[in-house]
C-alpha positions in Angstrom: 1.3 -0.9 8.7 -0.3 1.6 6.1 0.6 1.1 2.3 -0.4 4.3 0.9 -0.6 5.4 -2.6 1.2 8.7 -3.5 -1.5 8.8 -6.8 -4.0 7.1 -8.0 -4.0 3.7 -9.7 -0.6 3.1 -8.9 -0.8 -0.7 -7.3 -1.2 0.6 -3.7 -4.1 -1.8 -2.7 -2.7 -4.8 -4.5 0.8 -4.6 -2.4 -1.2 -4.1 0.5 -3.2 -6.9 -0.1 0.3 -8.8 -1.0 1.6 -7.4 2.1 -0.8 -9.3 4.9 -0.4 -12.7 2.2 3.0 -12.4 2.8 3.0 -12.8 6.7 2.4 -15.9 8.3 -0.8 -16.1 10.1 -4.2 -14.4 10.1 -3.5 -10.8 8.8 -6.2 -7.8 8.0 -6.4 -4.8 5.3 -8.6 -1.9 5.8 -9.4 -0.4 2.8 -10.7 3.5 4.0 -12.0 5.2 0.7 -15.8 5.3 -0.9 -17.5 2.0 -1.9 -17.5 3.9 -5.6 -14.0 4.0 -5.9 -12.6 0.9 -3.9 -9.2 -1.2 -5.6 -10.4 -4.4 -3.7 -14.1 -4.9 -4.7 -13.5 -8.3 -6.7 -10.6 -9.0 -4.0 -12.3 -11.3 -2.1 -12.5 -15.2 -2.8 -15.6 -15.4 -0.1 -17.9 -12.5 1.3 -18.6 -12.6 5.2 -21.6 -9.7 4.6 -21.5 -6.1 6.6 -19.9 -4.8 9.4 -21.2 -1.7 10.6 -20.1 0.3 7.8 -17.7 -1.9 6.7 -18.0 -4.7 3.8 -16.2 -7.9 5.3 -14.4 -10.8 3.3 -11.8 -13.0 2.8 -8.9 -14.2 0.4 -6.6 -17.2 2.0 -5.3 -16.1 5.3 -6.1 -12.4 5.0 -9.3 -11.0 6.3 -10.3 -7.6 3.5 -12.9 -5.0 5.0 -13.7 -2.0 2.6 -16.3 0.9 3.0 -19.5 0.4 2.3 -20.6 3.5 1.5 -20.5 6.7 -0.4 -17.6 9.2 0.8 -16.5 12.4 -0.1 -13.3 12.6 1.7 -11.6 10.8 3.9 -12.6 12.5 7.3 -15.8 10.7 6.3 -14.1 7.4 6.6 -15.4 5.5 9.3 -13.6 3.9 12.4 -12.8 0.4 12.0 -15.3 -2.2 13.0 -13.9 -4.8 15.7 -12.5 -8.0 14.0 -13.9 -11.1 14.4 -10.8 -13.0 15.1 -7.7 -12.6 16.6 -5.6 -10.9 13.8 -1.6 -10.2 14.6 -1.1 -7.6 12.0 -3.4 -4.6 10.3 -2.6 -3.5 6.8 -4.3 0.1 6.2 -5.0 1.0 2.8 -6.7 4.8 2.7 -7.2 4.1 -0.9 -7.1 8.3 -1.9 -3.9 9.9 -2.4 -1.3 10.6 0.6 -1.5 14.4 -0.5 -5.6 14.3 0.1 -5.2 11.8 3.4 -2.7 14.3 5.1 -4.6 17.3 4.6 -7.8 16.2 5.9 -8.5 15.8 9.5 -9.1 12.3 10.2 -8.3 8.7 11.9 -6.0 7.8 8.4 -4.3 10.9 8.9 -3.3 10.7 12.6 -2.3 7.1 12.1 -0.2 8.0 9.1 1.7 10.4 11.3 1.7 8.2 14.5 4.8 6.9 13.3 3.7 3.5 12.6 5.5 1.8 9.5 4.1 3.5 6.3 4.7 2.4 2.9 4.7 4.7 0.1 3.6 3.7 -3.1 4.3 5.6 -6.5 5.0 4.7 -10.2 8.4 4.7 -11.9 7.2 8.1 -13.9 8.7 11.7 -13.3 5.7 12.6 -12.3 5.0 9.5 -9.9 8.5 10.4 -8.2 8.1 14.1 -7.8 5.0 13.0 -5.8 7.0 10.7 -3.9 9.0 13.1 -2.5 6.6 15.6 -1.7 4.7 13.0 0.6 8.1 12.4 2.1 8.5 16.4 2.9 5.2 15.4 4.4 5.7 12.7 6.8 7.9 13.2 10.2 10.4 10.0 11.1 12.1 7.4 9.8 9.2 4.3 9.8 8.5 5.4 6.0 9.5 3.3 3.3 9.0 3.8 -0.5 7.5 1.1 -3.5 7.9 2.0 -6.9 5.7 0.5 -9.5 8.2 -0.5 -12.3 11.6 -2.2 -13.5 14.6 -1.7 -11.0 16.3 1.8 -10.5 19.1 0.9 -12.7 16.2 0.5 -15.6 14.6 3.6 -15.0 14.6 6.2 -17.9 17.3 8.7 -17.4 14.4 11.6 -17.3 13.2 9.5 -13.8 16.7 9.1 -12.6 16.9 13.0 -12.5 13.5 13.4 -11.1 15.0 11.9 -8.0 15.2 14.4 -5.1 16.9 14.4 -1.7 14.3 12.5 0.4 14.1 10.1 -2.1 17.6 9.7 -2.7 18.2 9.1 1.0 15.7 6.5 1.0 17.8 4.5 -1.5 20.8 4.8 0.0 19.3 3.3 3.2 18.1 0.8 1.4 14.3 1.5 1.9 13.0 1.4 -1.2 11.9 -1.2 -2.9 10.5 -1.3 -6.7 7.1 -3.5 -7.8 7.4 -5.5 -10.9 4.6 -4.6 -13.5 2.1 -7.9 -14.4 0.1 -6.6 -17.4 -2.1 -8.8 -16.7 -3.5 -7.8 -13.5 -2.5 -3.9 -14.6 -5.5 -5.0 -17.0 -7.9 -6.7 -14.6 -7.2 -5.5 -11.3 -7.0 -8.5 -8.1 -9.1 -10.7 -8.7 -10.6 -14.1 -7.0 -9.4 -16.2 -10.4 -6.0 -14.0 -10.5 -3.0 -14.9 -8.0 -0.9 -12.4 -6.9 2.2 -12.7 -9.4 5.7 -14.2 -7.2 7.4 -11.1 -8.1 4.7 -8.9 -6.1 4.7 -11.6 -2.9 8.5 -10.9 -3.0 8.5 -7.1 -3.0 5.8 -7.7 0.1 8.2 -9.6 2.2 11.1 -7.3 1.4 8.7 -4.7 2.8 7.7 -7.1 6.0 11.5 -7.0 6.7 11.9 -3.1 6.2 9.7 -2.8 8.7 11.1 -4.2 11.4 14.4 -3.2 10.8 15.7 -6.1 9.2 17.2 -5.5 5.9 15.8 -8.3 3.0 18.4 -10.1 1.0 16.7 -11.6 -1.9 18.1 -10.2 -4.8 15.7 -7.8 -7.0 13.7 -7.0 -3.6 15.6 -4.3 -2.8 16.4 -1.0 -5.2 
C-alpha cells in the first residue's frame, strides 16, 4: 500500500505507521523523503543501524526504514534496501506531497500509479480538500482511497462541505473515505517511542486494511 499525504503535516506517516500495526503479522513502512524532514525519526522503540541508504528500526511488529540522507526531491529517493525478514505487507510513505511525488520522475511515482492500493491523506480544511481532489484528477483507477484528518463529515464546517468536489464526492458515496480523529496530544509531539497510537487512529487503519481489499469495514465511526 502507499499512504500518501496530499500536504504537509497532515498525519500521513502516523496512519501509515497505524496501518502496518493494524495487520497481523510482520508488516514494513518505507518512509522515501530527506533524513531532514522525516515524520518517523522518534518512531522507533529499537534502532537496527543502516541499510544501504536506509535507516532501519522497529516498533512492535512493524519494521520502519527512513532515508538516511539529504534529498532534494524525490527522484533522489533511493530504491528500497532488501528486508531482513520475511514481511507480508509494505506500507510506502513518500513523505513529500502527492502533487511533488507525481510530477517527478521516480520509483514513488510509478508505484503510485501502478495501481496498487493508495491512500490519500488530507486535513478536514477547505484548502486540505481542494488538494484532495486535485490528487484524485491525478491518479488513474479505482485502488485510491481518501483519509481525512478531523471529526466525521457530518461535523465538518459548512465552508468544507462546499469545498467538496466530484472526485471527492464519489469517493464518499462508495464509501472510500474514511476520516482520522485528531489526538492533540500526538498533533503536539508527533509518534513517539513513550506515545501509543490513540484507538481511534488503529481503527481508521483497519477500516483502511478492509478498503483495500474490497471489503467494506463496519465499525461504526470508521467509515465517513
Amino acid at each position: 500500500m502507499v499512504v500518501l499525504g496530499c500536504e504537509g503535516s497532515c498525519g500521513a506517516s502516523t496512519l501509515a505507521v497505524a496501518v502496518a500495526m493494524a495487520t497481523e503479522g510482520t508488516a514494513r513502512v518505507i518512509e522515501g523523503c530527506s533524513a531532514a524532514t522525516s515524520g518517523l525519526a522518534e518512531a522507533c522503540t529499537a534502532e537496527l543501524g543502516i541499510a544501504g541508504s536506509w535507516r532501519r528500526g522497529t516498533r512492535e511488529q512493524v519494521v520502519i526504514e527512513r532515508v538516511a540522507e539529504a534529498l532534494i526531491h524525490p527522484g533522489q529517493t533511493p530504491l528500497p534496501a532488501e528486508p531482513d525478514r520475511q514481511v507480508p505487507l509494505t506500507v510506502v510513505d513518500p513523505g513529500w506531497p502527492a502533487a511533488t511525488v507525481l510530477s517527478t520522475q521516480g520509483w514513488m511515482s510509478h508505484l503510485v500509479l501502478s495501481g496498487v492500493p493508495v491512500v490519500l491523506v488530507a486535513r478536514a480544511t477547505v484548502p486540505g480538500i481542494r488538494r484532495l481532489e486535485t490528487v484524485l484528477h491525478m491518479i488513474p483507477g479505482g485502488t485510491v482511497q481518501g483519509a481525512v484528518l478531523g471529526p466525521r463529515v457530518k461535523k465538518w464546517p459548512q465552508a468544507v462541505t462546499h469545498s467538496v468536489g466530484p472526485k471527492v464526492s464519489s469517493l464518499l458515496k462508495a464509501g472510500g473515505l474514511v476520516t482520522v480523529p485528531v489526538d492533540r496530544h500526538l498533533a503536539a509531539t508527533g509518534l513517539n517511542p513513550e506515545k501509543q497510537l490513540p484507538s481511534g487512529v488503529l481503527r481508521t487503519a483497519q477500516a483502511l486494511t478492509h478498503i483495500s481489499v474490497g471489503e467494506r469495514a463496519t465499525h461504526e465511526g470508521d467509515t465517513a
